[in-house]
C-alpha positions, 0 to 999 in steps of 0.5 A: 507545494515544495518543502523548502515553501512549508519550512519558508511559511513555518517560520515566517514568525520567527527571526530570519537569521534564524529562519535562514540558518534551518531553512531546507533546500528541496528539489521542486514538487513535480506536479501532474501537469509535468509528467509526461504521461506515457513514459511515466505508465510505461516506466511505471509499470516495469517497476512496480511489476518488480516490486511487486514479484519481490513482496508477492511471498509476504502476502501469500502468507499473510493471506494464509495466516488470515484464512487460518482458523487457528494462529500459526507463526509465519515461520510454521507456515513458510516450511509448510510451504517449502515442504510441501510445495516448494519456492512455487507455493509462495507464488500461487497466483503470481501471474495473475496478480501481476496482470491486475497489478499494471491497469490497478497501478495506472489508474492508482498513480493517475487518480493520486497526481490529479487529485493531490495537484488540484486540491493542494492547489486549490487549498492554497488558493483559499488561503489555507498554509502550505503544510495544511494543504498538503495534509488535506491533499494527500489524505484526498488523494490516498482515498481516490486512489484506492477506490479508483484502483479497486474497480480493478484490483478487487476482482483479481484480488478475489481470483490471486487470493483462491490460488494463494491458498489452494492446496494448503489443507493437502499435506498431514501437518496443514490439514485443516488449517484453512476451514471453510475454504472453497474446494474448486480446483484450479488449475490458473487464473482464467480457470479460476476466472470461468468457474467463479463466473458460472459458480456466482456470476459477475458479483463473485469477482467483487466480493468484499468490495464494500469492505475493500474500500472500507479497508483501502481507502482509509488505510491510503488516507492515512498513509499519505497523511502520516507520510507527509506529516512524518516527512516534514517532522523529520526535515524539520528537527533534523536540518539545522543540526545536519546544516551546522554539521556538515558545512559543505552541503551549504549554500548561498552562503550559509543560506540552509541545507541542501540535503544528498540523494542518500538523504532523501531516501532515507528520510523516504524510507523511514517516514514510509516505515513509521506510516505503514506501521500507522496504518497497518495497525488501524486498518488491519480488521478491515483487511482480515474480514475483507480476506476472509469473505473473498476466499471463504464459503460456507456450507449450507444443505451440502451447498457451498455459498460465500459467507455474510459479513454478519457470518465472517465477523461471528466467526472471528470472534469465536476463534480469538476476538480482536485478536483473530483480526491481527493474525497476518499483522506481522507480514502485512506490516513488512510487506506495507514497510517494504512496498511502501519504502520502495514504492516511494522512493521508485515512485519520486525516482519515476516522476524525475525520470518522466518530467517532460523536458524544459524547452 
């Protein structure tokens, strides 16, 4: 399903002069069946982890600023942070996020590639146009991945996100910025680990996974479905004119435009930034309830226990309404912008460099 075929199909009904004069050279989809699959999760891995690091301090932030119980500007709480811990505060959890992160990724990519190659496959199959089917598929895709990936990820998430706000109710000027927040101390992850199993057994590493997947697999959904509708949107006003442009990038005659690697990722990146801010903003609720009900207890008799979604929803809108729910927007939508232009491009560059060898 190669956008060179969707822009042959679009255009089926018009002149072929004209068709020929717009058309866009795309390098090949490469397809699941392609890849060979331990360099793809090995090199995967290696670079996911990287980004990852890079982002790390957004989502400690944003995680903070949806735990708060009153609105702090992402300034406010990033000197808190360096005052009062250091660089090392932005990476509370860091570790730990990082050993969920490469299974989570693994089972992501692997249930994304599958699910995209046979759908779109069998879509076209039915008859349905190239530009639908793609849509279709990676809307399907977006969803299995992000249940798949939260088997795993949610029971680190719930662990990474304890330690991320840990501590921040020590210092004068933060006291109390975190209500209801579980008082256990820990001192790393497998510590966190043993003291939320004996606290609330193996259903307290999956708390808010029904909202986790409320939250993920929608939010994928969309995504890829806006990546890919923006993507083409993008080639398709904008290749006739960079073909008249720039003549020397024509081929076979004057036959289209085979766009440089310097295209294509900032074609990439811009459709990853307009998707990400589609999907920020739709699934953003989800997320902050979702937040709250993995670090937040309530206290009952002198007894903490986790908080009812019932309990966290009252509490949001007894704090500011709807707009409670957007507290973090700003960092989750750089840190989806960021992770997504990056993930993307490191994501096309990844299967280009794990295509098996034609013999």
């Amino acid at each position: 399903m190669s956008l060179s075929n969707a822009t042959k199909d679009d255009s089926s009904s018009s002149t072929s002069a004209s068709s020929s004069s717009s058309e866009i050279h795309m390098p090949a989809e490469i397809d699941w069946h392609m890849l060979d699959k331990s360099k793809f999760f090995f090199l995967g891995a290696a670079l996911f982890s990287g980004v990852s690091a890079a982002l790390y301090p957004m989502v400690v932030l944003k995680t903070r600023q949806q735990c708060s119980s009153a609105q702090y500007s992402c300034l406010n709480m990033s000197c808190a942070i360096m005052r009062y811990e250091g660089f090392r505060g932005f990476y509370k959890g860091f570790g730990t996020s990082l050993m969920g992160t490469i299974p989570a990724r693994a089972l992501y990519m692997a249930s994304l590639e599958v699910t995209k190659s046979n759908v779109g496959t069998a879509l076209v199959d039915l008859g349905f146009s190239d530009t639908t089917a793609t849509a279709i598929a990676n809307a399907a895709g977006g969803i299995t991945s992000a249940m798949a990936a939260q088997l795993v990820w949610t029971p680190i998430d719930v662990v990474s996100q304890r330690l991320m706000v840990q501590g921040c109710n020590n210092s004068s000027n933060t006291k109390n910025i975190l209500t209801n927040l579980n008082s256990e101390n820990y001192r790393n992850g497998l510590d966190a680990f043993r003291k939320i199993l004996c606290a609330d057994g193996a259903r307290g590493f999956y708390r808010g996974f029904g909202i986790s997947i409320l939250t993920y697999a929608p939010s994928n959904a969309v995504w890829w479905t806006s990546y890919s509708m923006v993507h083409r949107l993008i080639w398709g006003a904008f290749g006739s004119y960079m073909s008249k442009r720039d003549e020397g990038s024509l081929v076979n005659g004057g036959c289209g435009f085979r766009p440089d690697s310097k295209a294509m990722v900032a074609v990439q990146g811009l459709s990853a930034v307009m998707a990400s801010g589609v999907s920020a903003i739709v699934t953003m609720p989800f997320d902050t309830i979702k937040t709250r009900l993995q670090v937040l207890d309530s206290e009952e008799n002198g007894r903490r226990r986790p908080l009812t979604l019932v309990q966290t929803v009252k509490n949001l809108v007894n704090e500011g309404g709807l707009l409670a729910c957007y507290r973090g927007l700003g960092p989750r939508w750089a840190s989806m912008s960021m992770s997504a232009t990056t993930m993307i491009t490191t994501y096309e560059f990844l299967k280009r460099m794990s295509t098996k060898s034609q013999e």
